[in-house]
SEDREN-70218 format. One line per 8 residues: number of its first residue (from 1); for each residue x, y, z of C-alpha. Coordinates in steps of 0.2 Angstrom, whole numbers. Layout:
N
NUM> X,Y,Z ~ ...
//
This chain:
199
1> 210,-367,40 ~ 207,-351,51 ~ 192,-342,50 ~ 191,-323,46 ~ 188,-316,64 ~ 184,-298,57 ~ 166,-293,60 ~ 154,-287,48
9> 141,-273,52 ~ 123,-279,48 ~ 118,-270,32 ~ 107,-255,38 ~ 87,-260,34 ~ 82,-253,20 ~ 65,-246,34 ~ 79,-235,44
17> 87,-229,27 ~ 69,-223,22 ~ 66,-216,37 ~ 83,-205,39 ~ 79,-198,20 ~ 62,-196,23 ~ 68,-185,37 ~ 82,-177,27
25> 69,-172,14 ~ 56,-167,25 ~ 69,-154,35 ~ 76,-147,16 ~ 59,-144,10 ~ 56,-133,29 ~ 72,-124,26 ~ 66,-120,8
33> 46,-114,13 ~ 56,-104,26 ~ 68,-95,14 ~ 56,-91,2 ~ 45,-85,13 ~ 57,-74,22 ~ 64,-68,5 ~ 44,-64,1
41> 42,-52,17 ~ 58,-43,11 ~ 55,-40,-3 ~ 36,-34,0 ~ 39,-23,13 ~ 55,-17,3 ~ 45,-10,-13 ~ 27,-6,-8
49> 29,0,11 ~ 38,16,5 ~ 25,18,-11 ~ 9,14,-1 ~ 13,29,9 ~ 18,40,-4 ~ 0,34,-12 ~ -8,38,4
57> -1,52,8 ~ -6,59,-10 ~ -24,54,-6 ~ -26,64,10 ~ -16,78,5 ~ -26,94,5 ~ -32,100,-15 ~ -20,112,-23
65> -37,121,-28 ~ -42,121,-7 ~ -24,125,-2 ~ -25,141,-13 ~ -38,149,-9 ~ -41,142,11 ~ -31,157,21 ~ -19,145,27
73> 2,143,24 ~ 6,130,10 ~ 18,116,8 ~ 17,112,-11 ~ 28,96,-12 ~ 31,90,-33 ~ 36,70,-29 ~ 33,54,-39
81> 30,35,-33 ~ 48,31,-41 ~ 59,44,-33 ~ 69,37,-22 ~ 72,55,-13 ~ 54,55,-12 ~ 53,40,-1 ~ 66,43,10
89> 58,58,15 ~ 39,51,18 ~ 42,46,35 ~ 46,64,38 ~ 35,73,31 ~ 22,62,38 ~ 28,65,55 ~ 26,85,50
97> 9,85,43 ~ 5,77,61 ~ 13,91,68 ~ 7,107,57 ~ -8,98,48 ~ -18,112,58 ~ -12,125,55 ~ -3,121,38
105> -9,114,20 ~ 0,100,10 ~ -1,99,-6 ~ 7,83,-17 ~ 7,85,-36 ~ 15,71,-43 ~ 26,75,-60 ~ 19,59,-68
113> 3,67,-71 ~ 1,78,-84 ~ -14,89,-75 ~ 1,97,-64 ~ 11,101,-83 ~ 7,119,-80 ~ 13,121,-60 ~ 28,111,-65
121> 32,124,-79 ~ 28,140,-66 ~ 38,132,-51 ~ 52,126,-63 ~ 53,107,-56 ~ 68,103,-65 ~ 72,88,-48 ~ 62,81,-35
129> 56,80,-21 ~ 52,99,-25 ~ 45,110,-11 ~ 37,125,-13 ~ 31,136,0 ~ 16,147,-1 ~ 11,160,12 ~ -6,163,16
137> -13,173,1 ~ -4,158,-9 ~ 9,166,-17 ~ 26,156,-18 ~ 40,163,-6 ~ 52,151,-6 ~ 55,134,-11 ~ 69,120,-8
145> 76,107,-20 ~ 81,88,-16 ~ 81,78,1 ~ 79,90,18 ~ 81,85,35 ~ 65,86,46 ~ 73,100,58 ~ 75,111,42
153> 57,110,37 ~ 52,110,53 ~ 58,129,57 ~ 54,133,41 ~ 36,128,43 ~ 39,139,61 ~ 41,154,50 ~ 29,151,36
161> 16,151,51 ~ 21,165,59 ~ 23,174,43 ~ 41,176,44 ~ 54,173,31 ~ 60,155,31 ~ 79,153,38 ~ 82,138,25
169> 73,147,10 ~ 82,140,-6 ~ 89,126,2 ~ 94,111,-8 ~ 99,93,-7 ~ 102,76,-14 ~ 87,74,-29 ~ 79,63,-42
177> 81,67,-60 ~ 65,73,-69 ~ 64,82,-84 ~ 47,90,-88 ~ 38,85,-105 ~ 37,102,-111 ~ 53,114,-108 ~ 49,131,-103
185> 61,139,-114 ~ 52,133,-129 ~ 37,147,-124 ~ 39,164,-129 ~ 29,178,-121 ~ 20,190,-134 ~ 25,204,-124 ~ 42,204,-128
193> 38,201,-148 ~ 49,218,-148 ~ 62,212,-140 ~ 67,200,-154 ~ 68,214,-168 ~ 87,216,-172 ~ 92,235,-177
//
């Protein structure tokens, strides 16, 4: 009778087979700290980069109350933490309140706080960011709506200085909704009682 000639491998030891899963497992849960981990920086520096500055931006802007009555030009800027327009703009407007934080105040009110109700009814902040600019004796002389790129506040801060009339006054740009709590429209001003009398 002829013997079977094929060869058999050895069964693997059941120690190598432990070892290569211990290994599998050891380099899937790497891959997975490393993930989540990376997905974790992402994120953090996503959401709270932009909104720490905003926060500490507003923190070492100049009082409103300071700004008014100091002699110097203002930037009045209405923002809120959540305003995407906002955020995209901090960079700049930091990199400008470096270059005219001399000679220029800025001023941050956010729109979420109520205190600001009654500058968000006189300036009519119906989008923001929302930028007012005040001359010296701090009255308003122009203001700008929405997004602006650097270079335009930058030559209109120029001109606010030298007490010129801004180049880019009215200007306007991409926004964030906002709708103030309280519509102007609503108030009526008793001087023009007369004014409703029908003949």
């Amino acid at each position: 009778m002829a013997q079977n000639s094929s060869t058999v491998s050895p069964a693997p030891t059941s120690q190598s087979s432990a070892a290569t899963l211990a290994n599998r497992l050891r380099n899937f849960l790497i891959v997975m700290v490393a993930v989540v981990l990376s997905l974790a920086v992402f994120l953090g520096l996503q959401g709270q980069t932009v909104t720490a500055s905003l926060e500490t931006q507003a923190k070492a802007a100049v009082p409103l109350e300071t700004a008014l009555v100091n002699g110097k030009p203002t930037l009045m800027e209405f923002y809120a933490d959540w305003c995407t327009s906002c955020q995209a703009m901090a960079d700049d407007l930091e990199t400008l309140k470096q270059t005219y934080g001399e000679r220029v105040n800025f001023v941050m009110l956010n729109v979420d706080n109520s205190k600001w109700l009654p500058e968000i009814l006189s300036y009519r902040v119906d989008g923001i960011p929302h930028f007012v600019f005040l001359n010296q004796a701090g009255d308003a002389i122009a203001s700008a709506i929405g997004e602006q790129p650097r270079p335009i506040l930058a030559t209109n801060l120029d001109a606010l200085v030298a007490g010129e009339a801004l180049p880019y006054a009215q200007a306007s740009g991409q926004t964030s909704s906002f709708s103030s709590p309280v519509s102007a429209q609503g108030q009526t001003d008793p001087r023009s009682h007369g004014s409703q009398v029908v003949n």
